[in-house]
C-alpha positions as a Markdown table, in Angstrom:
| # | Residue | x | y | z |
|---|---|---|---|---|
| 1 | Unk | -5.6 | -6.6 | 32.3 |
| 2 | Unk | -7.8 | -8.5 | 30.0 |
| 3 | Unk | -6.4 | -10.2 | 26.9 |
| 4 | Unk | -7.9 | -11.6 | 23.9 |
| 5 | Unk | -6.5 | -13.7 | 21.6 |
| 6 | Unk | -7.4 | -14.5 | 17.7 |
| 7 | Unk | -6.5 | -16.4 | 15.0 |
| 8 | Unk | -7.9 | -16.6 | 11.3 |
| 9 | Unk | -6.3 | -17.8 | 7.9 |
| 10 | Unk | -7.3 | -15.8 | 5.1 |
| 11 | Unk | -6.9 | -17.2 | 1.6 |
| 12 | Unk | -5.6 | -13.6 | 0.1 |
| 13 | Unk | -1.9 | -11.9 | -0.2 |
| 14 | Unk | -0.5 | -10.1 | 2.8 |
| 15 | Unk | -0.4 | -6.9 | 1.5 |
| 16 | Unk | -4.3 | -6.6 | 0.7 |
| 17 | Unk | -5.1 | -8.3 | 4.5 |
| 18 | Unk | -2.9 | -5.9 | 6.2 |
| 19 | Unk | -4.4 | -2.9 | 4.3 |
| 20 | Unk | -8.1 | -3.9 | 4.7 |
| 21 | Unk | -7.2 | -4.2 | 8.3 |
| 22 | Unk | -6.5 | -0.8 | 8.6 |
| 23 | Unk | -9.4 | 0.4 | 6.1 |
| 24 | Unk | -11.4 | 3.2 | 8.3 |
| 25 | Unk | -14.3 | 2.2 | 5.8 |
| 26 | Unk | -14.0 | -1.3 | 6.0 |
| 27 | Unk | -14.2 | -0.9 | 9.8 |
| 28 | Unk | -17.2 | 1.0 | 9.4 |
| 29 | Unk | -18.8 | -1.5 | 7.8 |
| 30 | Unk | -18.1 | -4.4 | 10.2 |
| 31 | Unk | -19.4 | -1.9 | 12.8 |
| 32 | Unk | -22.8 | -1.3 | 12.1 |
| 33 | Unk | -24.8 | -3.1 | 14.1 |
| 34 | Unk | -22.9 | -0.6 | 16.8 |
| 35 | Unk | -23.4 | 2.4 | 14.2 |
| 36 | Unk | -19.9 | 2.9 | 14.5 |
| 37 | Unk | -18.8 | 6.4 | 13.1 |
| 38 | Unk | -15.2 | 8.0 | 12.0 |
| 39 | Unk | -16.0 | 11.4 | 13.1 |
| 40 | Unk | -12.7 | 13.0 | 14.1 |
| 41 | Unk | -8.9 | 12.4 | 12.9 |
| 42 | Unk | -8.6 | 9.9 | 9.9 |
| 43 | Unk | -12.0 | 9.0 | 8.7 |
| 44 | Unk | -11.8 | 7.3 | 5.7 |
| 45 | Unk | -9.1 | 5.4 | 3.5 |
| 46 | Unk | -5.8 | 3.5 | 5.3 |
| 47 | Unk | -4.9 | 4.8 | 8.8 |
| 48 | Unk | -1.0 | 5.1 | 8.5 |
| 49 | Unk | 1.2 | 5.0 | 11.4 |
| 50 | Unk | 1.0 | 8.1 | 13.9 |
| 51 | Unk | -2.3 | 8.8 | 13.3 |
| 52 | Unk | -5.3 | 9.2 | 14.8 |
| 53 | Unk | -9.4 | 8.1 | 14.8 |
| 54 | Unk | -11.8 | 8.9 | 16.9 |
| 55 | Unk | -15.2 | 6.9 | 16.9 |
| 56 | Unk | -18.3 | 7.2 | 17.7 |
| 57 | Unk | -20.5 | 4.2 | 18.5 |
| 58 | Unk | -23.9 | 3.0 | 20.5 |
| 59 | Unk | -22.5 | -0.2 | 23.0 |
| 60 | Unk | -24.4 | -1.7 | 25.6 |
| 61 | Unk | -26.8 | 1.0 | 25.1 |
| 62 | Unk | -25.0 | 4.2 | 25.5 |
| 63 | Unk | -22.9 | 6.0 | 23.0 |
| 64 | Unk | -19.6 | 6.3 | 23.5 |
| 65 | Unk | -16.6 | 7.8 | 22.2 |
| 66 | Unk | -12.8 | 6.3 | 21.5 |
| 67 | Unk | -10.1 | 7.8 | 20.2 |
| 68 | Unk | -7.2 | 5.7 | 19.2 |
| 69 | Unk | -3.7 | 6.3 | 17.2 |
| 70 | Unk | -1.7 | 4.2 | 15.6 |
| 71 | Unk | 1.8 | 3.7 | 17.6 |
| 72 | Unk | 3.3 | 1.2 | 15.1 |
| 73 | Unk | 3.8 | -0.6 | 11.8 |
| 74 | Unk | 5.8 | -2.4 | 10.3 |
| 75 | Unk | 4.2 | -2.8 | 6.2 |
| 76 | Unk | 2.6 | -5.8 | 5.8 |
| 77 | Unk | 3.6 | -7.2 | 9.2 |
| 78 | Unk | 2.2 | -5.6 | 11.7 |
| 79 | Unk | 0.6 | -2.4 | 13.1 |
| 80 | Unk | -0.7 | -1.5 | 16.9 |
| 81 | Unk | -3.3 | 0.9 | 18.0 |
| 82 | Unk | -3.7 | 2.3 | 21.9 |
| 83 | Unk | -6.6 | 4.1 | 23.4 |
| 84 | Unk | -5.8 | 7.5 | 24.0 |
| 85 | Unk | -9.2 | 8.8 | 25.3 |
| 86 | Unk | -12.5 | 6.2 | 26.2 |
| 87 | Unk | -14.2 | 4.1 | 28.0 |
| 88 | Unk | -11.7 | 1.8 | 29.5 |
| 89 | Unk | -8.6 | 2.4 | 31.5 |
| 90 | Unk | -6.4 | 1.1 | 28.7 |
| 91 | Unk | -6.6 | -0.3 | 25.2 |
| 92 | Unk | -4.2 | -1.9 | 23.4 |
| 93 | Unk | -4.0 | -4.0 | 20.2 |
| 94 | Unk | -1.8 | -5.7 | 18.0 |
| 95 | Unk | -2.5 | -6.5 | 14.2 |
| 96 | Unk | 0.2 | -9.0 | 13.3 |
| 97 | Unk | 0.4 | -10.9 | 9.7 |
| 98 | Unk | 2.1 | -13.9 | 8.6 |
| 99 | Unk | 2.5 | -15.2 | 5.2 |
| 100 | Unk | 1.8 | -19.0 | 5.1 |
| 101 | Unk | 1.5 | -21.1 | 2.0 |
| 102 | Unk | -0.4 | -18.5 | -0.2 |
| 103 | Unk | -2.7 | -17.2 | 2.3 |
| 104 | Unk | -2.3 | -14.7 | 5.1 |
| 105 | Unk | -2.3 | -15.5 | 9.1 |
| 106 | Unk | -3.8 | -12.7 | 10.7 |
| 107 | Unk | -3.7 | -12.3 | 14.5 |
| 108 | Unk | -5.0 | -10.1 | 16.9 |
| 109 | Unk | -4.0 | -9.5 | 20.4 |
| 110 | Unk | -6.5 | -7.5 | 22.5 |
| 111 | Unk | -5.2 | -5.7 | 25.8 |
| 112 | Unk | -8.2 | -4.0 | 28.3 |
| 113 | Unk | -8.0 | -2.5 | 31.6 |
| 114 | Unk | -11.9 | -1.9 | 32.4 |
| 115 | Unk | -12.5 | 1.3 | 34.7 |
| 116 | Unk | -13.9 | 1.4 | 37.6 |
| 117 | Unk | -12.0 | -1.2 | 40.2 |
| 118 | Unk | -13.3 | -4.2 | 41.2 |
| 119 | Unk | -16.9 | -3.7 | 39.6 |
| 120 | Unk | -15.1 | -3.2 | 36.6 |
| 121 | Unk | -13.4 | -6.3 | 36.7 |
| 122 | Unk | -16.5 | -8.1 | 37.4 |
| 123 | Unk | -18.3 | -7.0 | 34.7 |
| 124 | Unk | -15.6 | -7.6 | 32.5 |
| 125 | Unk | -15.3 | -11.5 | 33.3 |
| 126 | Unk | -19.0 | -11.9 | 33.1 |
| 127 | Unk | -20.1 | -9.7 | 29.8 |
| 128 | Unk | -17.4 | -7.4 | 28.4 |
| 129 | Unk | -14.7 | -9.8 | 27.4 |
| 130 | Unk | -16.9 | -12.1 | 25.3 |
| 131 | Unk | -18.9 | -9.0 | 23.9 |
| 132 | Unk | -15.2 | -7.5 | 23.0 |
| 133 | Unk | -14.2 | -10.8 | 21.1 |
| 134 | Unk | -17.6 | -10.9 | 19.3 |
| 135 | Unk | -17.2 | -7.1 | 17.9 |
| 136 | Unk | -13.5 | -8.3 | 16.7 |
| 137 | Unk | -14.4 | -11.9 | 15.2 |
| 138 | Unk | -17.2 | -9.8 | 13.4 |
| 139 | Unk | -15.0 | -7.2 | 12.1 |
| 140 | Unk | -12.6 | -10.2 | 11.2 |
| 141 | Unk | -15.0 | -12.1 | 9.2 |
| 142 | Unk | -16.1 | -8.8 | 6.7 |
| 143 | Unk | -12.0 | -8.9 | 6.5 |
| 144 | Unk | -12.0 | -12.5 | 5.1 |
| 145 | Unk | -14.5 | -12.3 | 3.0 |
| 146 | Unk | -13.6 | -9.2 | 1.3 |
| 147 | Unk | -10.0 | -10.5 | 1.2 |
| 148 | Unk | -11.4 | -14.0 | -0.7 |
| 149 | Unk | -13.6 | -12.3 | -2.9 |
| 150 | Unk | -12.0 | -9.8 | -4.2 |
C-alpha cells in the first residue's frame, strides 16, 4: 500500500478549514483541470458523515468513476473517506485538523492499493504517486486561499 503524507498551516479557524474540506463545491473547483463532476450521492454543500459521492473525472486520459463515503468525523477534527467502487484496489484518507496558535494544521494521510499486481505497483512508484500528491496539494492550496481570504 502507497501512502502519502501532507502537511499545510492555514491562517483561518478550524471550523471554516474543516468544512471547506469537505465542501463538494469547493472540491469541484480544485478539480477542474481533471473536470471532476459530483454526479451521484451528495453533490453539492458539506458531505456529513455516512454519506456518499460519486465522481466523475478525465485522469491520465480516460474517465473514470469513484465513489467514496464518508466512514468518520469527528467536528472539527477529523473526518475519513474510503473508496467503495474505482479505479484502485483501495482508497483510504484521513482529513485531520489541529488548532495551533490561531491558524489551523491541516493533514492529510493518503492510503492506495493500485490494481493490477505487480504492473500496478510499478506504475505507481514511477507516475501515480506523485500525480496523486499533485491532485491533493492542488486541491489543498484552493483550501488555503479560500480559508485566508475569506
Amino acid at each position: 500500500m502507497s501512502r502519502i503524507y501532507l502537511e499545510i498551516i492555514i491562517n483561518a479557524d478550524i471550523h471554516k478549514v474543516f468544512d471547506l474540506a469537505r465542501d463538494i463545491d469547493l472540491h469541484q473547483k480544485s478539480t477542474q483541470k481533471t473536470n471532476e463532476k459530483a454526479i451521484s450521492g451528495k453533490i453539492t454543500g458539506l458531505i456529513e458523515e455516512g454519506e456518499t459521492v460519486t465522481w466523475k473525472a478525465k485522469h491520465l486520459g480516460v474517465y473514470q468513476t469513484l465513489t467514496s463515503k464518508i466512514i468518520h468525523m469527528q467536528k472539527p477534527f477529523q473526518f475519513t473517506d474510503i473508496m467503495l467502487e474505482g479505479a484502485f484496489k483501495s482508497m483510504r484518507h484521513q482529513h485531520i485538523f489541529k488548532p495551533s496558535e490561531g491558524k489551523t494544521l491541516m493533514i492529510d494521510i493518503f492510503e492506495f492499493e493500485s490494481p493490477f499486481g505487480m504492473i500496478g505497483k510499478v506504475f505507481n512508484s514511477i507516475f501515480l504517486k506523485n500525480y496523486l500528491k499533485n491532485f491533493l496539494l492542488e486541491r489543498n492550496k484552493l483550501i488555503k486561499s479560500t480559508a485566508e481570504n475569506s
